[in-house]
N, C-alpha and C positions, 0 to 999 in steps of 0.2 A: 504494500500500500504506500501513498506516496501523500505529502501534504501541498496542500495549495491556499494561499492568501487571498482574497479579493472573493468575487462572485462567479457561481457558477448554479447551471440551471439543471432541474431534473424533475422527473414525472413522480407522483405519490397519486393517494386514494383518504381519503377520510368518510367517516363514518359520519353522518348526520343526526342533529338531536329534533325533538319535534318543535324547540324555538329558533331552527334552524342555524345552529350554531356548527362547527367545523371541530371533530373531534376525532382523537385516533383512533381507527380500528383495534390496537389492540394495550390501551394504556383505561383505567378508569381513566373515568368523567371529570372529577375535582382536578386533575391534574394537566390533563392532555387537551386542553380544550386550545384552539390555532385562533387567536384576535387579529384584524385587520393593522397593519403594520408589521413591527417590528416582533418579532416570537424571539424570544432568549432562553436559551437550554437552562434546566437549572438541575443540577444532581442532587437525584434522590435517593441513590447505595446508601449500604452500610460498607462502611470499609472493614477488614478483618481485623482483629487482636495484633496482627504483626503490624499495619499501619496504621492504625490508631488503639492506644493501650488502653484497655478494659475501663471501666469505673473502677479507680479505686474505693476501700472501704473507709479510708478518713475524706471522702469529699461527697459532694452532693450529685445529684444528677443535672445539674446545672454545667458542671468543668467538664463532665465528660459530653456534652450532647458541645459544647463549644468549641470542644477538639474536633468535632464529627462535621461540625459547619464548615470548621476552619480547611476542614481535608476535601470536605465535598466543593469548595472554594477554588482552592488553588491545585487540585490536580490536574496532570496533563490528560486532554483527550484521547490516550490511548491507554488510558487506565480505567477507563470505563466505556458504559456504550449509551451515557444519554448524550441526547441531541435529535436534530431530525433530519431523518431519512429521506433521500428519496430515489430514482432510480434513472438511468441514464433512456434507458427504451419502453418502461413502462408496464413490461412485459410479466415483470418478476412477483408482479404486487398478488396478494389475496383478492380473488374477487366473489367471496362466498356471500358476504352481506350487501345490500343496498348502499351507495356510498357517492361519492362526487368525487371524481379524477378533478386533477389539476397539474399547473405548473408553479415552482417554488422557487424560489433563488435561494441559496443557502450562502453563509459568508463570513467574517472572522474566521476563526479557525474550522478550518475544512479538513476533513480524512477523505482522501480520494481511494475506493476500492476497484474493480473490476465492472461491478456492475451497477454502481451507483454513488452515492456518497453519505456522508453523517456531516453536520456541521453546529455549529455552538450558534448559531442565526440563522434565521429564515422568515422570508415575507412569502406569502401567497399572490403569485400576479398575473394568474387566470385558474378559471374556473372553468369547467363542463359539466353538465348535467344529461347522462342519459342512462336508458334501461340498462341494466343490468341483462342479456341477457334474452331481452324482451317479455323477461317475469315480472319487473317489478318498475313502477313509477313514482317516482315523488307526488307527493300529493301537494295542487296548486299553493296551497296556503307555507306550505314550508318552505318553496321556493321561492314565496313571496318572500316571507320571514328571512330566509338565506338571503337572496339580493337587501334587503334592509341591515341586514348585520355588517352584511361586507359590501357597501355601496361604492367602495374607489376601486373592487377589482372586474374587472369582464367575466361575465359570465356567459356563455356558450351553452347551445343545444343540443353542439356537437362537440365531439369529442379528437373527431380529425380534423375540424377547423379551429379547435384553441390548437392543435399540437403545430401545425402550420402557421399561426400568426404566432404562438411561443415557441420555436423549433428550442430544442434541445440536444447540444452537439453532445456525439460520444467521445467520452474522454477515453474510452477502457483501451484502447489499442496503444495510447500514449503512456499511458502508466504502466512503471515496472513492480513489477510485485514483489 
């Protein structure tokens, strides 16, 4: 895997709520919900006994959960795996549940893999809205609800025309693994 600075684009999927909000397939709800703008990683590990030392028994649960902050703070991105994903062709993603593709930019610190990437930022800067399949439909009002949540991003009917006006280069043949 190799690292990259600056912005780069990829395909993902989110799961929809019924106040039309953008949330991860596979993270609860309190946590993983994607707001219009700027999304900032933020780690939620527990680190092990070897990198952060236990509660001791003369302090409080106050010193230790401060050691826990302070780690989940300053470790490097490849010490763990939050952030958000997304995928260079699109191809990779789960497509079991009802959901809305998109394009993402991801940015500050980026891990470039083979077939997509992780990064410590990400904006949503198109949307698409279709069947799944031709099972299942958003129901009018949540898409209303969606376009009202996230009013600065394009939203699409189609899914080959946001991928066309957001094209998404493949980086994977450029990265050494």
């Amino acid at each position: 895997m190799g690292f990259a600075l600056g912005t780069i684009r990829g395909f993902r999927r989110w799961a929809v709520t019924v106040n039309g909000e953008l949330k991860s397939p596979f993270r609860s709800i309190g946590t993983a919900l994607w707001l219009p703008g700027e999304n900032v990683a933020k780690c939620q590990a527990h680190p092990s006994a070897e990198v952060v030392e236990r509660k001791r028994d003369d302090e409080d649960f106050a010193g230790y959960y401060a050691r826990v902050e302070e780690w989940r703070g300053s470790h490097d991105v490849t010490d763990c795996s939050h952030g958000f994903y997304a995928y260079f062709d699109g191809k990779e993603e789960d497509h079991r549940d009802p959901a809305v593709s998109g394009v993402i930019e991801g940015y500050g610190e980026v891990l470039i893999g083979t077939k997509g990437f992780r990064a410590m930022k990400a904006r949503i800067v198109a949307l698409a809205i279709k069947p799944h399949d031709g099972v299942w439909n958003l129901e009018p009002l949540i898409v209303s609800r969606l376009r009202a949540n996230y009013p600065s991003i394009p939203v699409f009917d189609s899914e080959m025309v946001m991928r066309s006006e957001f094209p998404c280069p493949v980086y994977a043949e450029s990265v050494t693994t």
